[in-house]
KOLBA-558658 format. One record per residue (C-alpha): residue number from 1; residue in three letters; x, y, z. Coordinates in nm, 3 decimals, always signed. Layout:
N
   nr  rest       xx       yy       zz
  NUM   ALA        X        Y        Z
...
END
This chain:
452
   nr  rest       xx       yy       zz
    1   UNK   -8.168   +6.077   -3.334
    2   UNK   -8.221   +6.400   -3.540
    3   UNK   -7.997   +6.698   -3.594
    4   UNK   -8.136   +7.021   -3.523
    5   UNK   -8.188   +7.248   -3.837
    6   UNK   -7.908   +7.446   -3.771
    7   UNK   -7.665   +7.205   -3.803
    8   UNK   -7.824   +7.084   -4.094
    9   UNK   -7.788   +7.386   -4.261
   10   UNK   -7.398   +7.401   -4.134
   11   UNK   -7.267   +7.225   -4.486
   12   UNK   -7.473   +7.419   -4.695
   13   UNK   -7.304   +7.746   -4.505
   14   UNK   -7.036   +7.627   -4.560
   15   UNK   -7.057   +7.500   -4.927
   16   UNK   -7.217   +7.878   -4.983
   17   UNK   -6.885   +8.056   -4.793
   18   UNK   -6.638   +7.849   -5.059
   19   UNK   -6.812   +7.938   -5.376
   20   UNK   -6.800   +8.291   -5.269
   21   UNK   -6.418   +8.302   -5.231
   22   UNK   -6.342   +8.110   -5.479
   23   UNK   -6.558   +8.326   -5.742
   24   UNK   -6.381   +8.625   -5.648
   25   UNK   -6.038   +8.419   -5.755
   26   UNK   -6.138   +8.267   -6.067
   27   UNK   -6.277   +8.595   -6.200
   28   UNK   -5.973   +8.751   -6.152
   29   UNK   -5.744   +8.494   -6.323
   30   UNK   -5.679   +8.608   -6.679
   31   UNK   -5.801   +8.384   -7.009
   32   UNK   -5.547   +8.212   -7.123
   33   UNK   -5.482   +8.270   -7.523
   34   UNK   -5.445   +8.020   -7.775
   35   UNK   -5.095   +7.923   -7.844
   36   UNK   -4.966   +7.964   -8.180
   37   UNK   -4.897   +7.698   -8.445
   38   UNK   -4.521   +7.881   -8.457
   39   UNK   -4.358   +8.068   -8.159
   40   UNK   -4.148   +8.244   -8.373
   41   UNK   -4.464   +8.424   -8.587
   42   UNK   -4.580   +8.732   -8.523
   43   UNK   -4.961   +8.728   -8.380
   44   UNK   -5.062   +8.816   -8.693
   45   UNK   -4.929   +8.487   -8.827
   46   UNK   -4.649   +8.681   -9.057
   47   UNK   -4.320   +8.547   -9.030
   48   UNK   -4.052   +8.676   -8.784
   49   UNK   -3.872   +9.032   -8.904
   50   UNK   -3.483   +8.982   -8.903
   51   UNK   -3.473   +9.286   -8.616
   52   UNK   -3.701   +9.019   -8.377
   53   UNK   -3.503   +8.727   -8.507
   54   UNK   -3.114   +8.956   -8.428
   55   UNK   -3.285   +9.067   -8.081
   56   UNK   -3.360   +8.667   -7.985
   57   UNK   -3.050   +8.529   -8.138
   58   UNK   -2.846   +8.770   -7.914
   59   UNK   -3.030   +8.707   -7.610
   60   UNK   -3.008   +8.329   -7.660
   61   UNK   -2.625   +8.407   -7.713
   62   UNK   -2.584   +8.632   -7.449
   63   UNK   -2.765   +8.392   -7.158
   64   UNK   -2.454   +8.137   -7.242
   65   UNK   -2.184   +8.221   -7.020
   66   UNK   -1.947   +8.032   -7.330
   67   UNK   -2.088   +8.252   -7.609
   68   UNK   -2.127   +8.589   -7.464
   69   UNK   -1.842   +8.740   -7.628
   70   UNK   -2.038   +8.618   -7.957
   71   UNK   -2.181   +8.898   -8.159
   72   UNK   -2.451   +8.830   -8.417
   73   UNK   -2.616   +9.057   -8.702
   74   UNK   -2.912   +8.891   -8.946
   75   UNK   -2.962   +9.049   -9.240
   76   UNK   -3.224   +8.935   -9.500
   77   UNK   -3.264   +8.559   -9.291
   78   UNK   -2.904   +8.549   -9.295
   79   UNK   -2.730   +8.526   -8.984
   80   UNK   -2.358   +8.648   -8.954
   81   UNK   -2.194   +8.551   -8.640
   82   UNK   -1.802   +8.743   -8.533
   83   UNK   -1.619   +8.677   -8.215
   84   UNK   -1.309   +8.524   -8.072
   85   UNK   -1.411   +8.185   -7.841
   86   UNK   -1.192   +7.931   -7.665
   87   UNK   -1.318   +7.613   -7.750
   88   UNK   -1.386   +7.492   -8.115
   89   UNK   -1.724   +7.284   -7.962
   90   UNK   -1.827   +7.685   -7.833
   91   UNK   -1.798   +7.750   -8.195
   92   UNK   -2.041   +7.452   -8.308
   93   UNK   -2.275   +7.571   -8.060
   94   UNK   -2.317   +7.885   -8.131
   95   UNK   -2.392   +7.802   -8.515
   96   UNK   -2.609   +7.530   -8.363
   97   UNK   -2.831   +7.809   -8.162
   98   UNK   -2.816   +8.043   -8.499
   99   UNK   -2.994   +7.769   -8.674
  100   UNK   -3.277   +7.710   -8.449
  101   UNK   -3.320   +8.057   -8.458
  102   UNK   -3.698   +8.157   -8.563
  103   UNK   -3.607   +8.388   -8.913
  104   UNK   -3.280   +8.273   -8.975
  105   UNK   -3.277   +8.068   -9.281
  106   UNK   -2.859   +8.041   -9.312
  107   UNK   -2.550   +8.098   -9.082
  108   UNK   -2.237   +8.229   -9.169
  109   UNK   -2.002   +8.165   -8.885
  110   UNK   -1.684   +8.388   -8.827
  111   UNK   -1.604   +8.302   -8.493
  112   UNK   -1.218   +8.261   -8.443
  113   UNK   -1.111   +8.010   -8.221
  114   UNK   -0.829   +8.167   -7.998
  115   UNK   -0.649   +7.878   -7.828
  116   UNK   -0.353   +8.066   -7.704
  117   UNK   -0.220   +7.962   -7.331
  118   UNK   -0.287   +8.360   -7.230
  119   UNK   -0.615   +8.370   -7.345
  120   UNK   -0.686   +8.058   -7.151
  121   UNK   -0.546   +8.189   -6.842
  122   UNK   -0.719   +8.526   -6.906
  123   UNK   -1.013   +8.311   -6.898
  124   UNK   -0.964   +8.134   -6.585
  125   UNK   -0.848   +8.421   -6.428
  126   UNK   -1.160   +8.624   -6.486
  127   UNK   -1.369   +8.316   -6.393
  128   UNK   -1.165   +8.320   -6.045
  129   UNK   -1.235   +8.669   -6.017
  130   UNK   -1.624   +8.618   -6.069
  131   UNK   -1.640   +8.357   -5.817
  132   UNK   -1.448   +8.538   -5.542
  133   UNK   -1.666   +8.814   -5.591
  134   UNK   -1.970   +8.621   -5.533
  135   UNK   -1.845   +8.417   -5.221
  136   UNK   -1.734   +8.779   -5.130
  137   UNK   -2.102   +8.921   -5.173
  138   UNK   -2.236   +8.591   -4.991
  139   UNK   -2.023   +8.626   -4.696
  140   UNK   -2.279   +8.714   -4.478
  141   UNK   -2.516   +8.478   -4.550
  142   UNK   -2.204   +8.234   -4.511
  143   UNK   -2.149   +8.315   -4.219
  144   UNK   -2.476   +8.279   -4.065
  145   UNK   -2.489   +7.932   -4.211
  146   UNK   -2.218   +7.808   -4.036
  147   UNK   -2.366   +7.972   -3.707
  148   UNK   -2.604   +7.799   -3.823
  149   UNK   -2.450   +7.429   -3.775
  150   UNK   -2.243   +7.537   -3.463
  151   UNK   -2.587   +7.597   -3.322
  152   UNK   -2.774   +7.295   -3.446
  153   UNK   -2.403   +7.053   -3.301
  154   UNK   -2.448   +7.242   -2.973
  155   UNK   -2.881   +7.220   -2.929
  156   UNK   -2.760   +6.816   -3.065
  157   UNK   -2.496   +6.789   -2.762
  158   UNK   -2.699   +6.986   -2.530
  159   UNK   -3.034   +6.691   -2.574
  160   UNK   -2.798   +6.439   -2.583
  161   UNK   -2.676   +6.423   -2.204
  162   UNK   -3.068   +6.526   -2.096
  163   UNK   -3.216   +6.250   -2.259
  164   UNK   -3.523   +6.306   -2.002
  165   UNK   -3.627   +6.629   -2.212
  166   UNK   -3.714   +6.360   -2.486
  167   UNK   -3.829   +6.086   -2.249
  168   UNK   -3.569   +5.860   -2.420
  169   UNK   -3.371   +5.769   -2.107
  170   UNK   -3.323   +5.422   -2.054
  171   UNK   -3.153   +5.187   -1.824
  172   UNK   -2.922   +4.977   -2.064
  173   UNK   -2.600   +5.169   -2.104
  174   UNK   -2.492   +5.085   -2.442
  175   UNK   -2.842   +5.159   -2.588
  176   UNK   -2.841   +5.477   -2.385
  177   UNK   -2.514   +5.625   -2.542
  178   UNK   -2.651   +5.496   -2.890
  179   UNK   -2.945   +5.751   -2.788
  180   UNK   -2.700   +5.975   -2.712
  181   UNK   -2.526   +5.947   -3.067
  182   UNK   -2.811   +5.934   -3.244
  183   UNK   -3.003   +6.270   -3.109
  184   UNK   -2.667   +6.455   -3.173
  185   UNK   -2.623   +6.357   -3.512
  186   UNK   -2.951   +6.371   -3.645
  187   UNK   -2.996   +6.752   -3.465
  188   UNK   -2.648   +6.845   -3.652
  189   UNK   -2.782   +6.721   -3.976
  190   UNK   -3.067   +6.921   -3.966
  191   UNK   -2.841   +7.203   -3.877
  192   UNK   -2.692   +7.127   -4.196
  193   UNK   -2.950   +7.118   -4.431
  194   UNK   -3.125   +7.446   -4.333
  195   UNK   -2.764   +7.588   -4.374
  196   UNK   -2.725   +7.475   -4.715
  197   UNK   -3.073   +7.578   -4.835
  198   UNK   -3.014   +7.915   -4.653
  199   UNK   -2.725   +7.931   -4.896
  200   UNK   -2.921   +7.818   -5.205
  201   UNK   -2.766   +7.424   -5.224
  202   UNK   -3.060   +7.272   -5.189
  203   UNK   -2.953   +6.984   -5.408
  204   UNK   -2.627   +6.927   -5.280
  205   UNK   -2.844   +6.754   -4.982
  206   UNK   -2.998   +6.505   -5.193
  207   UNK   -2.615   +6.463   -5.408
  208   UNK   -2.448   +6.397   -4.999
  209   UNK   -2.728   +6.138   -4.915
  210   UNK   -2.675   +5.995   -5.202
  211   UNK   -2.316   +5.946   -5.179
  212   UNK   -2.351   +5.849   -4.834
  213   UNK   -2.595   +5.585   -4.877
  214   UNK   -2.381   +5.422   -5.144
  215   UNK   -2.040   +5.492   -4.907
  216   UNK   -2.238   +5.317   -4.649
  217   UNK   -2.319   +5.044   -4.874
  218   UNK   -2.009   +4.948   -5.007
  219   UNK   -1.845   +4.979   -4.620
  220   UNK   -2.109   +4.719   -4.562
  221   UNK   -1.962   +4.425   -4.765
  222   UNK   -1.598   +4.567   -4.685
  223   UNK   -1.650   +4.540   -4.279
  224   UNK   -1.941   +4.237   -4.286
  225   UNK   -1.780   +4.097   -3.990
  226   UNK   -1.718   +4.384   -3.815
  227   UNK   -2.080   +4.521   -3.879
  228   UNK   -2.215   +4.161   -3.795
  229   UNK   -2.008   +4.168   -3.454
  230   UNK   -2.163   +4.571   -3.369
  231   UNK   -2.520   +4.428   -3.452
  232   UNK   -2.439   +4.146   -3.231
  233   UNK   -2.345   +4.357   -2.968
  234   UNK   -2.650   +4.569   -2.977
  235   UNK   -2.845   +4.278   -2.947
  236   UNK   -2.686   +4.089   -2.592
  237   UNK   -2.695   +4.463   -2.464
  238   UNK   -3.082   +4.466   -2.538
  239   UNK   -3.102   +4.076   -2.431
  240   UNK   -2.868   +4.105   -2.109
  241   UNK   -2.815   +3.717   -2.145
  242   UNK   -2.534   +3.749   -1.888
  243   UNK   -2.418   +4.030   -1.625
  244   UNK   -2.040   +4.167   -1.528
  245   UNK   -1.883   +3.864   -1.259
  246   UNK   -2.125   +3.592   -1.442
  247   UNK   -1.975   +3.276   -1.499
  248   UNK   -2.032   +3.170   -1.818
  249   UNK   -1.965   +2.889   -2.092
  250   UNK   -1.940   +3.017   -2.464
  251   UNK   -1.856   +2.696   -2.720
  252   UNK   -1.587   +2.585   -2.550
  253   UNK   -1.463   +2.867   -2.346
  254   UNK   -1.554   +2.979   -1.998
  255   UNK   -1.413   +3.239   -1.754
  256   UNK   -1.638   +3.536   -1.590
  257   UNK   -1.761   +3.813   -1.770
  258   UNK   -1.570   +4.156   -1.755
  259   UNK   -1.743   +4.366   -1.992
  260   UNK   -1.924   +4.371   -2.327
  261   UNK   -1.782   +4.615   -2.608
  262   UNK   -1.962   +4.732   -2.900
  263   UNK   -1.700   +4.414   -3.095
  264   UNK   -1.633   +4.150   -2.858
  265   UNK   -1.700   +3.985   -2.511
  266   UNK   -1.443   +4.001   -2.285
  267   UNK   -1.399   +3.724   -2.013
  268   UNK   -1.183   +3.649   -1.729
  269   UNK   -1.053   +3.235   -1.711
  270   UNK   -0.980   +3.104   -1.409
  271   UNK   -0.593   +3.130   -1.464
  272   UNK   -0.650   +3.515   -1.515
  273   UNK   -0.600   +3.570   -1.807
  274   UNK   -0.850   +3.776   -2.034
  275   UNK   -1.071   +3.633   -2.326
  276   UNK   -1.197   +3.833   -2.566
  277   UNK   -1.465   +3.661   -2.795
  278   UNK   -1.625   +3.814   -3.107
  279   UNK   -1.926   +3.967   -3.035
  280   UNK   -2.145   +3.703   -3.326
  281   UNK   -1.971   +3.415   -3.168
  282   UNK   -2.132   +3.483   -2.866
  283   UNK   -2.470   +3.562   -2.977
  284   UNK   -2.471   +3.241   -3.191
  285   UNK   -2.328   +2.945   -3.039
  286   UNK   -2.496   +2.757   -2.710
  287   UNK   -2.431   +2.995   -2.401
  288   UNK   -2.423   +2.833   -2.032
  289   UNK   -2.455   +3.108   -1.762
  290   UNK   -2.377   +2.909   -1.435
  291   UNK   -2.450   +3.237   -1.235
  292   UNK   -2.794   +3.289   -1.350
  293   UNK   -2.951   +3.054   -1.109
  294   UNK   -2.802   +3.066   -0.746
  295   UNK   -2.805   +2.716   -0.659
  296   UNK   -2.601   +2.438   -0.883
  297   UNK   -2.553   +2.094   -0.853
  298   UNK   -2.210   +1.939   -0.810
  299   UNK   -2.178   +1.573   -0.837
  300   UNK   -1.906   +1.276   -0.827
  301   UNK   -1.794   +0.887   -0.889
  302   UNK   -1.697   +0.611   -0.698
  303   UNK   -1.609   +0.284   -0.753
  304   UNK   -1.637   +0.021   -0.546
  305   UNK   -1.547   -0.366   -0.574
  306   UNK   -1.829   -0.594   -0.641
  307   UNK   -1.832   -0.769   -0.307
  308   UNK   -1.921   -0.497   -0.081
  309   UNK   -2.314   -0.353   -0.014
  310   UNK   -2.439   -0.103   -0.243
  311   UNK   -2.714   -0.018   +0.069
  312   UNK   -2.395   +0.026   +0.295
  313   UNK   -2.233   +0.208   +0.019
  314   UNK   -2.485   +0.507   -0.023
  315   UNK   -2.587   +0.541   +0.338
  316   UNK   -2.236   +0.601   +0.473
  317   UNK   -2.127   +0.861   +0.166
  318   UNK   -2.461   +1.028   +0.171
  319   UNK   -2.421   +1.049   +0.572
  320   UNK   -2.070   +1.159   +0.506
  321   UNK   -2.091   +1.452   +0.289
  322   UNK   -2.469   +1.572   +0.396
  323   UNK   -2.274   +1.728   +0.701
  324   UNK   -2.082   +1.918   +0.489
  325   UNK   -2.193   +2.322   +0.592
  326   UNK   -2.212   +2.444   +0.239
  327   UNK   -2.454   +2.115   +0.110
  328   UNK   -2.795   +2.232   +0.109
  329   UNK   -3.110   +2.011   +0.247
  330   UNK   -3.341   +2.127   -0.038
  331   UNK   -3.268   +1.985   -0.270
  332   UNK   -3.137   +1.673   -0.048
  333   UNK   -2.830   +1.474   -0.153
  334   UNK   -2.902   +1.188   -0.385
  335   UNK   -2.757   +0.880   -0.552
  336   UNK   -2.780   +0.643   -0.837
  337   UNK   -2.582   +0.326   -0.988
  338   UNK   -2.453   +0.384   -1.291
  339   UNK   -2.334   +0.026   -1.345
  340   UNK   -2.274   -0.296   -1.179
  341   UNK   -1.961   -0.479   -1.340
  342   UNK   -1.756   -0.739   -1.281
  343   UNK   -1.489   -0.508   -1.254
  344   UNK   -1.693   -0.287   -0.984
  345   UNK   -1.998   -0.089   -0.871
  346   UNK   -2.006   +0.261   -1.002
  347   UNK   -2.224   +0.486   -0.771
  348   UNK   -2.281   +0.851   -0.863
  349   UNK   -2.371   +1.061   -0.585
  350   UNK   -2.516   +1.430   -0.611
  351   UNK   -2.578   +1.761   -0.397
  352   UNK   -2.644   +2.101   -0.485
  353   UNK   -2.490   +2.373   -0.284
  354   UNK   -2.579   +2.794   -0.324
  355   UNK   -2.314   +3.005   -0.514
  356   UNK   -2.365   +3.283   -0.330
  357   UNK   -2.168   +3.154   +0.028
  358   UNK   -2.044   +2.841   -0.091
  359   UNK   -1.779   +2.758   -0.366
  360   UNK   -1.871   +2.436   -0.576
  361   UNK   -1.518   +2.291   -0.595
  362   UNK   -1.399   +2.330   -0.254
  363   UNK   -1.783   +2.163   -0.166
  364   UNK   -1.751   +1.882   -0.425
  365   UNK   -1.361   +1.858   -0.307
  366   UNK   -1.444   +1.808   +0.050
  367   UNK   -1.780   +1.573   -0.020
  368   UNK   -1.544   +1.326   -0.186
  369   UNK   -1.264   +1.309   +0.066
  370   UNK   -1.511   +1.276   +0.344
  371   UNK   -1.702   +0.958   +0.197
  372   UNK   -1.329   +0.807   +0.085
  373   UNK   -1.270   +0.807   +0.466
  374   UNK   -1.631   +0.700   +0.577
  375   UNK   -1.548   +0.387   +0.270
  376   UNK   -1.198   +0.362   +0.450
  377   UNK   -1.325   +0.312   +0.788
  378   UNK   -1.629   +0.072   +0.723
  379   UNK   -1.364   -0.144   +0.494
  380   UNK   -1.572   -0.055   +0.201
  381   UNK   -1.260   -0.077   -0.107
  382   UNK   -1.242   +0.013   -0.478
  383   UNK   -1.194   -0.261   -0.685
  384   UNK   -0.834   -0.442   -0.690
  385   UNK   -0.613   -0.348   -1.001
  386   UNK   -0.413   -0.674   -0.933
  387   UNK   -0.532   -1.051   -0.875
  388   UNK   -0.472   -1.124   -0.526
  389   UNK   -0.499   -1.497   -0.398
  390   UNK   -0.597   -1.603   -0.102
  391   UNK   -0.435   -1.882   +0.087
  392   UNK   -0.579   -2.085   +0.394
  393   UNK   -0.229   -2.017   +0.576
  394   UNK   -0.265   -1.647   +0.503
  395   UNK   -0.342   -1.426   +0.815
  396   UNK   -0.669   -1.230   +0.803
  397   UNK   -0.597   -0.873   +0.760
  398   UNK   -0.783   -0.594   +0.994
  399   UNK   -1.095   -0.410   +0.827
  400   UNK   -0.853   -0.096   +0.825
  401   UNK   -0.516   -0.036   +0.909
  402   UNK   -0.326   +0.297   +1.091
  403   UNK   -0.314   +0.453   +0.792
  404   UNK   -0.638   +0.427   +0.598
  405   UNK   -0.788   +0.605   +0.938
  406   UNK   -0.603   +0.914   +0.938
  407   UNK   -0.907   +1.119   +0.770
  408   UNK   -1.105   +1.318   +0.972
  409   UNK   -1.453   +1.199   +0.978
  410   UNK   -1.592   +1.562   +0.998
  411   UNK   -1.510   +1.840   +0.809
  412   UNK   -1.652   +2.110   +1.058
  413   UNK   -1.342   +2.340   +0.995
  414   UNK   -1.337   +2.302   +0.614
  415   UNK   -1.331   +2.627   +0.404
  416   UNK   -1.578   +2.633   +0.161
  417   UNK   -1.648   +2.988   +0.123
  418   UNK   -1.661   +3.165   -0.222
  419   UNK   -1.354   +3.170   -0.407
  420   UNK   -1.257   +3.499   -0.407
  421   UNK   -0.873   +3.460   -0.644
  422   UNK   -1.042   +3.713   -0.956
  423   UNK   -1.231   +3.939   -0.751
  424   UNK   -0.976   +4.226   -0.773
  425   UNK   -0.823   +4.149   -1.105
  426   UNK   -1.195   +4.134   -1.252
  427   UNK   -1.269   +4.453   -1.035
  428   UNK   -0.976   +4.623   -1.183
  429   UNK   -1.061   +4.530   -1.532
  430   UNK   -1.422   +4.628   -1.540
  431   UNK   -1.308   +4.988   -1.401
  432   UNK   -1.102   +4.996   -1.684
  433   UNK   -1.344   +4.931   -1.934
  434   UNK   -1.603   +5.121   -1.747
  435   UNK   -1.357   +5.442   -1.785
  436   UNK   -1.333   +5.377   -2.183
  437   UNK   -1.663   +5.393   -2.236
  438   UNK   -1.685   +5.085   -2.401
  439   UNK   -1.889   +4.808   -2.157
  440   UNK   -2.225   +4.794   -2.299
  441   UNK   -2.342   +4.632   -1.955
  442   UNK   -2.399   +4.762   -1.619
  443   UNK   -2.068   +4.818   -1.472
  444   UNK   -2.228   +4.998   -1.154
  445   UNK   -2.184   +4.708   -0.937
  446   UNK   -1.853   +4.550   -0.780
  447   UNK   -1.833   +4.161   -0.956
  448   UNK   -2.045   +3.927   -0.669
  449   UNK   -2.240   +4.150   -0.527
  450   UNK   -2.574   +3.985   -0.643
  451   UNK   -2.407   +3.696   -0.842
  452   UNK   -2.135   +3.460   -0.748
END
């Protein structure tokens, strides 16, 4: 597919248009002259006259704020330098500057070192004097500096709790007041920086970074752990491995979750009292949320003796405890042997129940002292802890006695509900860290409401 000719011809109307301003520009630049072998000669390549050599020496002099009480005369290449100075290195200096002095061939140097305490304190004083006078002349401009960062801290506050201007809301709460933080502080430094280039301290920026970076540095290996437990933090915020009213296993510690702070994880045991776990020990060892999934297995031994039926055995516990309200039918109750010994049959049987009506313990509590009573009434016994012998004369005892058949058979009327003990006390504490701003997880929900 061709072009048509008039975009062809665009480049070269362009190219065309350049050349002509630049032209213009280049003509107008002046030639640059040859430099000089020597600076200090005169164009004509004669050397310097001592009046050009006296007018550079004092103007070299004079630009020192050190040597401008330093007079200097040069007559005939020789320089001659009178004055009163404060500092015997000022004195050195000047003779130094004197000799590198195009035209001046030797130095005489009459400058009088005056190190008298007045003359000092003259000295400072008038130094004092200069600077007040300038801050005094830059007033103004100070002043609209530091409006300057008032501005920039309130513009940084003002984003900061309407996140949506920026489209940087989000839904964690931790990550949301790092946002928050973040947009405040880097609006405020900005503020900063145009107020010290407005004031001409452009490279006391670069001097504060700086310092700050090697601050930060050295804070970094003083606080490892603590850093290591933030970073932690910020990390099971983003994750969300567990919720507030989770029950969860860290290592070897378990209780419910009450809130997660920017250093540590702080959990509720069963007893009620509060566990606070550092914030990298959580995020590294083996974590076991038993909340996460609704539905959890419970499961239990028994121990027969050898000379009763195993088939009897299962079908009278797993009739037993299947009746049990809070036992669910999918997944059905099961069974296994775990070992058949001379000194008795261990059976292990299992059921899974759902955490969010039914409390494991008081179901796992209720399944075993329903199929001890089904065992009981069937004459199904544990093993004997003490030889017994049998004699011929000896009276045959009854398959179960008055007092092995006082359990109910039923357990119709059994609580097994949700424990509910920690539900204020972990209600209370989550407010609590709620109002100090430091749970980094959803604390908008009472504990349970989704999750036993």
């Amino acid at each position: 597919m061709t072009r048509p000719n008039h975009l062809r011809a665009l480049p070269v109307l362009l190219a065309c248009l350049l050349l002509a301003v630049a032209m213009p520009v280049a003509l107008a630049q002046p030639q640059a002259t040859p430099a000089t072998a020597d600076a200090g000669e005169a164009a004509d390549g004669s050397p310097p006259t001592d009046a050009s050599a006296n007018r550079q020496l004092q103007t070299r002099l004079g630009s020192d704020e050190d040597l401008k009480d330093v007079t200097a005369r040069v007559d005939d290449g020789v320089a001659e330098l009178d004055g009163t100075l404060l500092q015997p290195t000022h004195k050195a200096e000047a003779a130094e500057i004197a000799t590198e002095t195009p035209g001046v061939s030797t130095v005489v140097n009459n400058v009088e070192v005056d190190d008298s305490l007045r003359s000092h304190f003259n000295a400072a004083y008038r130094q004092m004097t200069a600077k007040l006078v300038t801050i005094a002349a830059r007033g103004p401009l100070l002043l609209v500096a530091i409006l300057i960062v008032i501005l920039a801290a309130w513009i940084g506050g003002l984003l900061s709790r309407n996140l949506r201007i920026l489209r940087l809301r989000t839904d964690n709460p931790y990550m949301d007041g790092l946002i928050r933080r973040s947009v405040r502080i880097i609006v405020t430094l900005l503020g900063l920086v145009m107020a010290l280039n407005l004031l001409g301290l452009s490279a006391m920026v670069g001097a504060v970074l700086g310092s700050a970076g090697v601050v930060g540095l050295a804070l970094g290996f003083a606080f490892k752990d603590i850093a290591e437990n933030y970073i932690a933090g910020v990390l099971l915020s983003v994750r969300k491995p567990f919720s507030p009213g989770e029950q969860i296993r860290v290592d070897t510690y378990e209780g419910k979750v009450v809130a997660l702070t920017s250093r540590a994880t702080l959990l509720m045991t069963s007893e009620g009292n509060q566990l606070q776990l550092p914030n990298a020990l959580v995020f590294k060892s083996v974590l076991l949320n038993y909340s996460k999934n609704p539905r959890r297995r419970f499961d239990f031994k028994v121990t027969i003796d050898p000379a009763n039926s195993i088939h009897q055995a299962q079908t009278l516990a797993l009739e037993a405890y299947s009746s049990i309200a809070g036992v669910l039918d999918d997944p059905a109750p099961s069974w296994t042997v775990v070992q058949n010994a001379p000194g008795g049959i261990e059976l292990q049987f299992f059921g899974w129940v759902d955490q969010r009506s039914s409390d494991l313990g008081k179901v796992r509590g209720e399944a075993i002292r329903l199929v001890k009573a089904a065992y009981t009434g069937a004459g199904i016994r544990s093993p004997r802890t003490v030889y017994h012998v049998v004699t011929s004369r000896e009276a045959e005892q009854p398959a179960a006695t008055a007092a092995d058949t006082t359990e109910p058979l039923h357990g119709t009327h059994v609580d097994t509900s949700v424990n509910r003990d920690l539900d204020e006390q972990l209600a209370e504490a989550q407010r609590s860290d709620a109002a100090a701003g430091g749970n980094m997880l959803e604390h908008d929900k009472t504990p349970d409401q989704d999750t036993p």
